[in-house]
N, C-alpha and C positions, 0 to 999 in steps of 0.2 A: 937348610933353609932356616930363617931365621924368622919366627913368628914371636909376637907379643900377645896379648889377648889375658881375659879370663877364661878359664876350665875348670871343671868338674872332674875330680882323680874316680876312676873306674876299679880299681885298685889301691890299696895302701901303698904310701913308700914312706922311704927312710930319709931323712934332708940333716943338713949341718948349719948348726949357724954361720952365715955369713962376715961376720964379726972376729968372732974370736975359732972358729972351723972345728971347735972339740967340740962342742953341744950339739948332742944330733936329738931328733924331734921326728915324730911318728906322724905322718900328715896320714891321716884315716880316710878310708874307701867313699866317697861321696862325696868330700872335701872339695871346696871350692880354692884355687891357687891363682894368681896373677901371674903369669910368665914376664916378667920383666926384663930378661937381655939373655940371649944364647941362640946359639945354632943347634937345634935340634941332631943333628949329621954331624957334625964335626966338632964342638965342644967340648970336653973334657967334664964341666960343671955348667946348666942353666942358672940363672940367679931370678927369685921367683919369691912372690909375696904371700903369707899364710898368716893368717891373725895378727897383722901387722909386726911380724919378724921377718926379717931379710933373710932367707935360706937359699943353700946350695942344693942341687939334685943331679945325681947322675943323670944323662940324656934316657939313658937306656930304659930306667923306671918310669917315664911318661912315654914312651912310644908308643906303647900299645895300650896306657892308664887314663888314657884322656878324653873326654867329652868336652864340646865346644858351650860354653855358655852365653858369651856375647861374643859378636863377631874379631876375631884377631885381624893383626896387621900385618902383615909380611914385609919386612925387610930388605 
């Protein structure tokens, strides 16, 4: 399924920049993320916004890390 939305990370994870893919970045436990383009299920990488850098995130580290903050869109 393919949501957009803001969330709240429930969990820390680990993300890459979007950019250049070698800069990884510690998004902390409470953190608020923008999901900007991915299929949660079938993705490989979600592309997701945090302090206004473009990162990449495993699907796998939001599955169970996510709080709803403002309502998402579903795809």
């Amino acid at each position: 399924m393919m949501i957009a939305g803001t969330f709240k990370l429930t969990n820390g994870t680990m993300a890459v920049s979007e950019i250049d893919r070698k800069s990884v970045f510690l998004i902390p436990a409470g953190a608020c993320v923008v999901i900007v383009d991915g299929d949660i299920e079938r993705d490989k990488l979600l592309k997701v916004r945090y302090k206004e850098k473009a990162l990449l995130v495993r699907p796998a580290e939001f599955r169970d890390a996510l709080d709803l903050v403002a309502e998402p869109s579903t795809l």
